[in-house]
C-alpha positions in Angstrom: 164.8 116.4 207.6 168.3 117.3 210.2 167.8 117.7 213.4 169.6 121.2 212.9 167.1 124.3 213.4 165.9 126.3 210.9 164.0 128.5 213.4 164.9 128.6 217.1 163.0 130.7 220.1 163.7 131.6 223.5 162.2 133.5 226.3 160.3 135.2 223.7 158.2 138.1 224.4 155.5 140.8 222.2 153.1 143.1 223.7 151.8 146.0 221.4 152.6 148.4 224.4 156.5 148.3 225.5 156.6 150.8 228.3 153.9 148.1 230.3 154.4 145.0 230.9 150.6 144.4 232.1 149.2 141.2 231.1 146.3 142.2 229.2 148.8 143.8 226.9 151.1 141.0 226.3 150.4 138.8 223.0 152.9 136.3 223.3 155.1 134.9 226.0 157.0 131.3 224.6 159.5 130.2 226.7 160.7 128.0 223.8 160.2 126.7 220.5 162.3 124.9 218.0 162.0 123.5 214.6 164.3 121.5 212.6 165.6 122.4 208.8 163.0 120.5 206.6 160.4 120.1 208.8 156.3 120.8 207.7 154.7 122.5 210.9 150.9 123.0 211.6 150.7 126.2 213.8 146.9 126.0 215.1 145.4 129.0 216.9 142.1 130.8 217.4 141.2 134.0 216.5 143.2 136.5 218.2 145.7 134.2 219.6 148.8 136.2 218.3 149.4 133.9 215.4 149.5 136.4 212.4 151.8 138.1 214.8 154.2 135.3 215.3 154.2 135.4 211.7 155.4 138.4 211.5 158.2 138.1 214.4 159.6 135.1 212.3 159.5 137.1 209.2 161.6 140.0 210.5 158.8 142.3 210.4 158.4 143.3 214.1 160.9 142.6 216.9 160.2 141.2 220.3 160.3 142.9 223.1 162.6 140.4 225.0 164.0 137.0 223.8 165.5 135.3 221.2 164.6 134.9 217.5 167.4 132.8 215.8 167.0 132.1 212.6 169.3 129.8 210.3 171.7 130.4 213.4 171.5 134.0 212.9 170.1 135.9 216.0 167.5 138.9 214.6 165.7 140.0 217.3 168.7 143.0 218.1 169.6 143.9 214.3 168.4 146.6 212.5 165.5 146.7 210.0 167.5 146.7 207.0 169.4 144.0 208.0 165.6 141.7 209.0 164.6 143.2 205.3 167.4 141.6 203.6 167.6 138.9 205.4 163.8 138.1 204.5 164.4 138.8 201.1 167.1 136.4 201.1 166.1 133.3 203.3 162.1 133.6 203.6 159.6 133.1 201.5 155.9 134.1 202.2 152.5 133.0 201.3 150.3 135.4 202.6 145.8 134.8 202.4 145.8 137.8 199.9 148.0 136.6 197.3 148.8 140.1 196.1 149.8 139.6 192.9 150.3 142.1 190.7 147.4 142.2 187.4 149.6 144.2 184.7 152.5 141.4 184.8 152.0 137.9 183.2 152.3 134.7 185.6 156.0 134.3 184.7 156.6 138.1 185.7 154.6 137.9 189.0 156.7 134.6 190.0 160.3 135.6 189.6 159.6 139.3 191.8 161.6 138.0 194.6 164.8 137.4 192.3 164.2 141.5 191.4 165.0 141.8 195.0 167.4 139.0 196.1 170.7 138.4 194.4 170.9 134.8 196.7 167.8 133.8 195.5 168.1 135.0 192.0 171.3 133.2 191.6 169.8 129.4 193.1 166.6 130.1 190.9 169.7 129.9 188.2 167.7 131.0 184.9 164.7 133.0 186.9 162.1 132.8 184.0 162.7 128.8 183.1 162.8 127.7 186.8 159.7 130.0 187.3 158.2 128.3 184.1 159.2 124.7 185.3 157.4 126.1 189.0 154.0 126.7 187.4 154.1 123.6 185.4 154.6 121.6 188.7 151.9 123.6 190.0 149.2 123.1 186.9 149.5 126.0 185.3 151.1 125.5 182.4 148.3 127.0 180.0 148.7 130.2 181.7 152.1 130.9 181.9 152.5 134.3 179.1 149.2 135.8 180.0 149.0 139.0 182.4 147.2 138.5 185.5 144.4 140.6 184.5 143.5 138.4 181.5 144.4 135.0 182.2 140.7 134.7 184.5 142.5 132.3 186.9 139.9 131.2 189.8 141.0 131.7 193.2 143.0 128.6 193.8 145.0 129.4 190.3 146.0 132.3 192.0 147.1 130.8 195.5 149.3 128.6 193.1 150.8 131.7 191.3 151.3 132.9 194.9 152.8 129.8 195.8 155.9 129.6 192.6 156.9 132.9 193.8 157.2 132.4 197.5 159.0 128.9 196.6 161.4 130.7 193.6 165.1 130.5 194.9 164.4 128.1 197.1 164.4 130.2 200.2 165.5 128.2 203.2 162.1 129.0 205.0 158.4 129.3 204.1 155.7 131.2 206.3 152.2 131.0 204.8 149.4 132.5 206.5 146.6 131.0 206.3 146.5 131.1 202.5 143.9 128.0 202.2 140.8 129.9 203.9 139.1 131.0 200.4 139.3 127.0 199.1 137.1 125.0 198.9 138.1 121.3 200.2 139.3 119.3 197.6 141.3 122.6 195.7 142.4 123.2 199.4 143.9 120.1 199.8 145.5 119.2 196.1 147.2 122.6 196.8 148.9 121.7 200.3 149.8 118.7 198.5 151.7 120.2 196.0 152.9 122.4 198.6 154.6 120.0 200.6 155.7 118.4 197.5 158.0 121.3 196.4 159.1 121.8 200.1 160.1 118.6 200.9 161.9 118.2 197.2 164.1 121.2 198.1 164.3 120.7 202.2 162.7 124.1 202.8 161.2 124.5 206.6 157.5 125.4 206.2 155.2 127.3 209.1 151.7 127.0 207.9 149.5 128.8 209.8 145.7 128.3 210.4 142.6 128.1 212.8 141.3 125.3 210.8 142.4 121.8 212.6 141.3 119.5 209.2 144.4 120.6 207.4 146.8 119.0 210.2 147.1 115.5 208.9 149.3 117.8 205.9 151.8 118.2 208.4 154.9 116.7 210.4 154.2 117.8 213.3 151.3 120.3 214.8 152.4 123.3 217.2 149.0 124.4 219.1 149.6 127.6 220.1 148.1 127.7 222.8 150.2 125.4 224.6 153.1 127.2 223.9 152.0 130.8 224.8 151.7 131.8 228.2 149.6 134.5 227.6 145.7 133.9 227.1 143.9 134.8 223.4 144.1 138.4 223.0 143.3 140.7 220.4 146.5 140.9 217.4 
């Protein structure tokens, strides 16, 4: 892990109504935040305590009203949605809690999407297929690897790991998941965020895990609890 940022925030601010700037309507006001390149952070938050929609500032799907979102030393929060779109496509991976993969494509197929998308990523995955291949083998799912979605019968945690290879292909310089653990039980939950933070920390990729669920912190380099952060009491995102 550098001490240089992979994600940097300043004077940050989101409400879902712009034109007031009334406090029940504000979801998040963080004066700061910073996190290193390589570094495995624990965002905890309750229900409703805006972090889905940090998620979502991070990934360059919504822009803040004021403030700063630097990312990889590139500013986002002014540029245009194109420019956020490619620059996800490039730099980000995400694990979302539906894994949304898609059933008509075999495992392989479903894991090298993001190279489809991404000539960066589809270039460092070098041969797409064979590193998504060597990917699910790492993950346990070697048996699997030629069979369609829709016939391979994978249980729930099978799936997260599919999930998992393709947000990871390319090794994208950053990886939001969102609370993609909540459907586990405890012991796949946590051979899964072990293996997680095995393939991060073997290619120095910044992860932001985000959950409600304190038990998964000891996972983590450091824990971020939103709510000392955020200026703005739990409201609903």
């Amino acid at each position: 892990m550098t001490n240089t940022a992979a994600i940097e925030l300043k004077q940050l601010k989101f409400a879902w109504k712009a034109k007031d700037w009334k406090a029940k309507e504000i979801v998040l006001d963080i004066p700061q935040l910073q996190i290193p390149k390589g570094e495995q952070v624990f965002l905890r938050g309750a229900s409703g305590s805006g972090k889905s929609t940090l998620l979502n500032l991070l990934g360059g799907l919504m822009s803040p009203q004021q403030g700063q979102i630097k990312l990889l030393d590139q500013a986002l929060e002014n540029r245009s949605q194109r420019f956020r779109d490619r620059f996800r496509a490039d730099h980000i991976g995400v694990l979302f809690q539906q894994f949304n993969l898609l059933p008509y494509l075999n495992l392989v197929d479903n894991v090298t999407l993001p190279c489809r998308f991404s000539t960066l990523r589809r270039q460092k995955a070098g041969n797409p297929e064979a590193t998504a291949k060597q990917l699910l083998e790492a993950l346990g799912l070697a048996q699997y690897i030629d069979r369609p979605i829709q016939t391979a019968e994978l249980s729930i945690g099978q799936q997260q790991r599919v999930a998992a290879a393709r947000a990871l292909i390319g090794q994208p310089e950053i990886l939001l998941a969102d609370e993609p653990t909540s459907a586990l039980d405890s012991d796949t939950r946590d051979q899964f965020l072990s293996l997680l933070s095995e393939q991060c920390a073997k290619h120095q990729m910044t992860l932001v895990f985000v959950s409600h669920d304190v038990s998964l912190s000891h996972h983590f380099d450091r824990v971020i609890d939103l709510s000392e952060i955020n200026q703005v009491e739990a409201t609903p995102c």
